[in-house]
C-alpha positions as CSV (number, residue, x, y, z in Angstrom):
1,X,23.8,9.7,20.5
2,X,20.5,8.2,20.1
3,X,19.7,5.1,22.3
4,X,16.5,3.0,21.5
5,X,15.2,-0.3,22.5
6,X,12.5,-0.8,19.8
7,X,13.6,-0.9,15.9
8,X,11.0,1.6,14.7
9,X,12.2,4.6,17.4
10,X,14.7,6.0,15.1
11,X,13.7,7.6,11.5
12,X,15.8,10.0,10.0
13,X,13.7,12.8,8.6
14,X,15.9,15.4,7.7
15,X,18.6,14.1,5.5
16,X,18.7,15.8,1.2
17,X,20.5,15.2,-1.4
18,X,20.9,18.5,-3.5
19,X,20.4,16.9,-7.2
20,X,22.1,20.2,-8.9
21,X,25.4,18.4,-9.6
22,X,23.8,15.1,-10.9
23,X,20.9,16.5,-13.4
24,X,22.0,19.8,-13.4
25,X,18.5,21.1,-11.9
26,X,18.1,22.8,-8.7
27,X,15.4,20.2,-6.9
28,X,16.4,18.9,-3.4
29,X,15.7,14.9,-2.4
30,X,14.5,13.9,0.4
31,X,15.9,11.0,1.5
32,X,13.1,8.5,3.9
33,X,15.2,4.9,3.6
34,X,17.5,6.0,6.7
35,X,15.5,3.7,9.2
36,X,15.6,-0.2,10.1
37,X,12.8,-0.6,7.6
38,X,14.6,1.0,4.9
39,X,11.8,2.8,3.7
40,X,9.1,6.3,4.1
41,X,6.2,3.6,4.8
42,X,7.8,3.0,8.2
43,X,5.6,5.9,9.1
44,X,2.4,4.8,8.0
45,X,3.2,1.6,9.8
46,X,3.8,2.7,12.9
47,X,0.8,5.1,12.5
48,X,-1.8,1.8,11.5
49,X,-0.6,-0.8,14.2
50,X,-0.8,2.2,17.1
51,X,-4.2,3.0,15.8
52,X,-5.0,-0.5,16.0
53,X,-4.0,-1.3,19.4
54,X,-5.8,2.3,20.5
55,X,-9.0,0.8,19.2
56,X,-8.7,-2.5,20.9
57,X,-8.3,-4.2,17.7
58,X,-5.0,-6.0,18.4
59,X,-4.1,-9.3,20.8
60,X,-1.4,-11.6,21.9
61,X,-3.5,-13.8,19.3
62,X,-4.2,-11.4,16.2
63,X,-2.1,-12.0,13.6
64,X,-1.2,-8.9,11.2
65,X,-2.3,-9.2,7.6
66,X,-2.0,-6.8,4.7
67,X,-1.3,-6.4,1.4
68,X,2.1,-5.2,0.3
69,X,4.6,-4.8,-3.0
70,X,7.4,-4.9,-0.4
71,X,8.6,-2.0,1.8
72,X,5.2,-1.8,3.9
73,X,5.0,-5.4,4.6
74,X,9.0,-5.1,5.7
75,X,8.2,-2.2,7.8
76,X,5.2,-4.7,9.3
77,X,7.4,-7.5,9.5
78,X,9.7,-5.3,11.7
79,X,7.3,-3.8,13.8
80,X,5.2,-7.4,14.4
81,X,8.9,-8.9,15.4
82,X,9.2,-5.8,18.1
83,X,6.1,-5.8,19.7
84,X,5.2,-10.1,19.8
85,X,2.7,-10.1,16.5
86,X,2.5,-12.7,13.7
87,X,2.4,-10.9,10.6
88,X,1.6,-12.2,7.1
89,X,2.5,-10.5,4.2
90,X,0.2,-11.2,0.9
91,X,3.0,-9.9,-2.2
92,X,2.9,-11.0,-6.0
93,X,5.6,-12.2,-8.5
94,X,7.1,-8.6,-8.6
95,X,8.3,-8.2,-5.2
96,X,12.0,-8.4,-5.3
97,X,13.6,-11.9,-3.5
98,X,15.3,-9.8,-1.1
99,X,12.4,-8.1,0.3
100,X,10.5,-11.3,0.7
101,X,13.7,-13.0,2.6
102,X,14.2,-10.0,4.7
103,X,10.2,-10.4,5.8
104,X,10.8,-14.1,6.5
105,X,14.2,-12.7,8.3
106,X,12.0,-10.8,10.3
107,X,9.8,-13.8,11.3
108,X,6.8,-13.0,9.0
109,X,4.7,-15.5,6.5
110,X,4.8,-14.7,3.0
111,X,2.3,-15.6,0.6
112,X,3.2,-14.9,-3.1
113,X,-0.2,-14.1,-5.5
114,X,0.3,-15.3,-8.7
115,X,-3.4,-14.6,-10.6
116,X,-4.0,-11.0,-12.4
117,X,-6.6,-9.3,-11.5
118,X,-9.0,-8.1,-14.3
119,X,-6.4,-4.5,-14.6
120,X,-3.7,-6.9,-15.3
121,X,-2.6,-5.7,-11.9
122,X,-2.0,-8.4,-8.7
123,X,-3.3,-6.3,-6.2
124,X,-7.1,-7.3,-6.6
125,X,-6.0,-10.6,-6.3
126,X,-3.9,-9.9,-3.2
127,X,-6.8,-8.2,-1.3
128,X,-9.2,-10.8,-2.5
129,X,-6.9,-13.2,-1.3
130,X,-6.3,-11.2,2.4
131,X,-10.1,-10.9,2.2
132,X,-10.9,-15.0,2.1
133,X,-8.5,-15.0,5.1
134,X,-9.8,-12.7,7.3
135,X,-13.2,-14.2,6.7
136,X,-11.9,-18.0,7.6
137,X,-10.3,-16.9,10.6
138,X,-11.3,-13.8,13.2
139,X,-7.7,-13.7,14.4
140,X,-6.7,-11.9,11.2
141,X,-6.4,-8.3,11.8
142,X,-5.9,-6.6,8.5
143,X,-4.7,-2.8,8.9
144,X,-5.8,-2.4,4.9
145,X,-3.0,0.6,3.7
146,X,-5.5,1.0,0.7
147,X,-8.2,2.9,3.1
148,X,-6.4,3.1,6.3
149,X,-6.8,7.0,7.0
150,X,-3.3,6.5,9.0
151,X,-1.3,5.8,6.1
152,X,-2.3,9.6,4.7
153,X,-2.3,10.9,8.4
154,X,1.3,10.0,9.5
155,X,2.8,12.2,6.5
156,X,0.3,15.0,7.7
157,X,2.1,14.7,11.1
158,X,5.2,14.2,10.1
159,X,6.8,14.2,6.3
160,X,5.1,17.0,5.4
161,X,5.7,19.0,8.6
162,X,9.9,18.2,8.2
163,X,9.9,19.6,4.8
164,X,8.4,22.9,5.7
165,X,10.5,23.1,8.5
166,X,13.6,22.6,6.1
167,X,11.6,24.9,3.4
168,X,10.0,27.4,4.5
169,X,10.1,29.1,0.7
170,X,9.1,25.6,-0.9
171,X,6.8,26.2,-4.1
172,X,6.8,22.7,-5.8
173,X,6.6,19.4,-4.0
174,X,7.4,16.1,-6.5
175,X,5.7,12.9,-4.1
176,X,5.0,9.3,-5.9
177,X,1.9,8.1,-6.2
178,X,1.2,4.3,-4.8
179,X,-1.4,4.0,-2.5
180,X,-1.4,7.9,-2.5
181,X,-0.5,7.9,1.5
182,X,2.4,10.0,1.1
183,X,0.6,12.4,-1.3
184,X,-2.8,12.8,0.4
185,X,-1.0,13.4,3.5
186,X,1.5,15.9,2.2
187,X,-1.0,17.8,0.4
188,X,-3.1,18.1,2.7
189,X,-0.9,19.9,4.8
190,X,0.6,21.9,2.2
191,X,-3.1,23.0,1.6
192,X,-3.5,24.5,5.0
193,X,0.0,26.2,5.1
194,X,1.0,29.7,4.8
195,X,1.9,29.9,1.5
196,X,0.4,28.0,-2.1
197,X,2.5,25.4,-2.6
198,X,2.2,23.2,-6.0
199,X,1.8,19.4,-6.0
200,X,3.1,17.5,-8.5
201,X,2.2,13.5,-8.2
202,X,3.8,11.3,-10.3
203,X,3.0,8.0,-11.1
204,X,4.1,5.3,-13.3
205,X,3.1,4.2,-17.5
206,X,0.4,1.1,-17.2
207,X,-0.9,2.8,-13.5
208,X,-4.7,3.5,-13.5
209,X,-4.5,5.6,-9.9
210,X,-5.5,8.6,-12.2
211,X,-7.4,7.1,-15.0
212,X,-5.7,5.6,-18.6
213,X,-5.3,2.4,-20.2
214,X,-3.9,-0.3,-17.9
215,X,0.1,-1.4,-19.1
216,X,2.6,-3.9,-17.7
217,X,4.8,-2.5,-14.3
218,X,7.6,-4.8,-13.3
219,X,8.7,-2.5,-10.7
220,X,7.2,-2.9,-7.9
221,X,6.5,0.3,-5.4
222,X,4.4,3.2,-7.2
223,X,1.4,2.4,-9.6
224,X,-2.1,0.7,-8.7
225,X,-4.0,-1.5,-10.8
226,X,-6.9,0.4,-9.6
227,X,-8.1,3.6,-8.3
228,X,-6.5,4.5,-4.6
229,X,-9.3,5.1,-2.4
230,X,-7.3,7.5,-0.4
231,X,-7.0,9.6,-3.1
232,X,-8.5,12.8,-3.5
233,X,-7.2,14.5,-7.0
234,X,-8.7,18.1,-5.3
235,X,-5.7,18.4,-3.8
236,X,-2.8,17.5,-6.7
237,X,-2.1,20.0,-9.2
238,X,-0.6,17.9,-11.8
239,X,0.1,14.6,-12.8
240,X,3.5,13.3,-14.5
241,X,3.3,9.6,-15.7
242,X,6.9,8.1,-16.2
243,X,8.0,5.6,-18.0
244,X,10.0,2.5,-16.7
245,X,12.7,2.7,-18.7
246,X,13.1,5.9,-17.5
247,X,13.5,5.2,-13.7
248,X,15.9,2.9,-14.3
249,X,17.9,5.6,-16.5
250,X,17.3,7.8,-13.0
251,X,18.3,5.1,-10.9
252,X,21.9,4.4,-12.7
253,X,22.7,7.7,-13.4
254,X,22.0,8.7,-9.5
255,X,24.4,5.4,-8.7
256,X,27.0,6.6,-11.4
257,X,27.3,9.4,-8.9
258,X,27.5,6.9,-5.4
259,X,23.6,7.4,-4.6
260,X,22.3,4.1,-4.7
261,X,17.8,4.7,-4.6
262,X,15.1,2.6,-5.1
263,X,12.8,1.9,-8.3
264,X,10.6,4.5,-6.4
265,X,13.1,7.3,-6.0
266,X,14.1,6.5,-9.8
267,X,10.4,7.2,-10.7
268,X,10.1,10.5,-8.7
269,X,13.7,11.6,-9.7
270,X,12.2,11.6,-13.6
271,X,9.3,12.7,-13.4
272,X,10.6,16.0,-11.1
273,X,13.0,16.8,-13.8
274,X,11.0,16.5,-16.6
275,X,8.7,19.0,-14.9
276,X,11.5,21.5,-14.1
277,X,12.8,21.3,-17.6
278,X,9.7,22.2,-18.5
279,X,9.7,25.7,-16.2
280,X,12.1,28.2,-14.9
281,X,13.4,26.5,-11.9
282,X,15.6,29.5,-11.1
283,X,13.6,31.0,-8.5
284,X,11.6,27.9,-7.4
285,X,12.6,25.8,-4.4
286,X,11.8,21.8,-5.1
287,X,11.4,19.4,-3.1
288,X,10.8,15.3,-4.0
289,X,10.1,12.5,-2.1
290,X,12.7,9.5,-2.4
291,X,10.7,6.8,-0.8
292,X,13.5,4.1,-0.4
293,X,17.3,2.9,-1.2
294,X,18.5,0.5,-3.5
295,X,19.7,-2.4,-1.7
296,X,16.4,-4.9,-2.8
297,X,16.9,-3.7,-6.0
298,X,19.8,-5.2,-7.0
299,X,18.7,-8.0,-8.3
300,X,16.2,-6.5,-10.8
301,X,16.7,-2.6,-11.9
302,X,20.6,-3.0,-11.1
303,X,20.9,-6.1,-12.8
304,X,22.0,-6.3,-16.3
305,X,20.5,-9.3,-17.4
306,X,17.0,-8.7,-15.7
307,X,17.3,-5.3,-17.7
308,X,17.8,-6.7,-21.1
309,X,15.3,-9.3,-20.7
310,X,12.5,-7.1,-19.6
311,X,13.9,-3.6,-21.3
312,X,16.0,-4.7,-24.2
313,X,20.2,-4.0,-24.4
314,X,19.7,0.1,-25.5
315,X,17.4,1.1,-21.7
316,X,20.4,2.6,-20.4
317,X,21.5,4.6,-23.4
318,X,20.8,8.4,-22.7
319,X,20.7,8.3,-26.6
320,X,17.3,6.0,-26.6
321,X,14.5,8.9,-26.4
322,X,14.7,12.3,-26.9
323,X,14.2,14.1,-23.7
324,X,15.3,16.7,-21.5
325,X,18.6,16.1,-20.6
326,X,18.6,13.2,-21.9
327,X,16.2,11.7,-19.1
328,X,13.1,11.1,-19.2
329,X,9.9,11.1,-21.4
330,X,7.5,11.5,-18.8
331,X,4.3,13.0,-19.9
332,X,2.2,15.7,-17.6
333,X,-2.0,14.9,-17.5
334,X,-3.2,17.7,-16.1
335,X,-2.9,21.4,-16.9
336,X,-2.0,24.0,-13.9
337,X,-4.5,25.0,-11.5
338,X,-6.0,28.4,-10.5
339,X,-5.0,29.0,-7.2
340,X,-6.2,32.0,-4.5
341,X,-3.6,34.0,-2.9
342,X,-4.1,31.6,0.8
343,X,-3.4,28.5,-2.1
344,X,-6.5,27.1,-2.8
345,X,-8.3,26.1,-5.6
346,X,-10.1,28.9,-7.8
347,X,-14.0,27.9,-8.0
């Protein structure tokens, strides 16, 4: 029985979910919301605040400022609260009530943007907004997820690393594409391993992280209203844009079955089986990310009325689109890569 004294100590990394049953597709889930943050960007957290107090960067009179959608600034909130800090938390309109009580919970400020940016995005508005504050006041420390080389280098050292422990055979990894933390760091360890493995990112309709026309996302979690600069597109193989409507068909259809996810799980979940609809999955061993649970979403994806309003009364009807299984429309950008036999790219 594990014993901690400090909320971020424990972090379940090696719990699936075999998806067979549900969609009828052999891809395994891996499941990163089993921690008092409720979320994978517990990891990068950690990773960023210990870097920060390694470089002298942090005192009893700093106060923690980033921008944040939601689950990083809970996972800040609960770190700050551990270790003494004041942490603000710069969020928009789409951040789910429940996440933004839980920071205050915590004992974190929360500052709600309200202004697009010129994307039709918040988040250049949030980080010109964390910018003006850091410049008014040097007691602002702001750990900046968007170019922090932590938030990719804790999923080197340890997301990625559990999977292949898990998977040794792995051949296609499914990892959601926000900030690109999880993917940059998972690829890049995927890239060094012993075998090629394929790396599928997907991403949501209306998200410019990988080029396209810029389109409304009320779910808040994957998507960036404007290039990541963590990412590097070297290392993904493909790119699956999904549709909202379709993670919220991902997310009901996983509850129908007593797996309650997140808007980003939803996202992931689609995408992946779009892909493997697409190929012979017989002989392939998949793995996707499931970033969070479902608990902050119940007010919006799991809420009828916030549905209909947004969605219309038909987004839960299978019968909607035609797609695999009844799914998902997700589309697929880029064509497959020419790999080497040690995995890397053809010249």
């Amino acid at each position: 029985m594990p014993v901690i004294t400090a909320p971020h100590a424990f972090n379940e990394g090696q719990l699936y979910v075999d998806l067979r049953p549900i969609f009828g597709r052999s891809l395994f889930l891996k499941c990163e919301g089993f921690n008092f943050a409720g979320s994978i960007k517990l990891k990068a957290a950690v990773e960023m605040v210990e870097a920060a107090e390694q470089d002298g960067l942090l005192s009893k009179d700093s106060v923690l400022i980033e921008s944040s959608s939601g689950n990083l600034g809970v996972a800040l909130s609960m770190i700050a609260a551990s270790k003494g800090y004041r942490f603000l938390c710069v969020t928009d309109s789409r951040c789910n009530l429940s996440t933004r009580l839980l920071m205050e919970a915590l004992g974190s400020e929360v500052h709600v943007i309200a202004d697009l940016d010129a994307n039709g995005g918040f988040l250049g508005a949030r980080i010109d907004y964390v910018r003006a504050l850091c410049a008014s006041d040097q007691r602002y420390v702001w750990l900046s997820q968007y170019t922090n080389p932590g938030n990719w280098g804790a999923h080197y050292r340890r997301t990625a690393p559990e999977i292949a422990r898990q998977f040794p055979r792995l051949d296609v990894l499914f990892v959601g594409a926000g900030t690109t933390g999880t993917l940059m760091g998972c690829a890049r360890y995927f890239r060094e391993w012993h075998r090629p493995v394929r790396i599928v990112a997907v991403d949501t309709v209306g998200s410019v992280a990988f080029g396209g026309a810029p389109g409304r996302r009320m779910i808040p979690g994957l998507g960036m209203s404007m290039r990541p600069p963590l990412l590097d597109e070297s290392f993904v193989d493909e790119v699956i844009r999904v549709e909202e409507a379709d993670t919220i068909r991902a997310c009901h259809r996983l509850a129908r079955r007593g797996f309650l996810f997140g808007g980003s799980t939803g996202t992931v979940v689609s995408g992946a089986m779009s892909w493997l609809a697409e190929h012979d999955e017989r002989d392939l061993t998949a793995v996707a990310i499931a970033p969070d649970l479902g608990e902050r979403y119940l007010d919006t994806i799991y809420q009828s009325t916030w549905l209909e309003d947004l969605y219309g009364d038909q987004v839960l009807d299978p019968k909607a689109k035609t797609a695999p299984e009844g799914l998902t429309t997700a589309t697929r950008d880029a064509e497959p890569v020419p790999r080497t036999p040690d995995g890397r790219r053809k010249p």
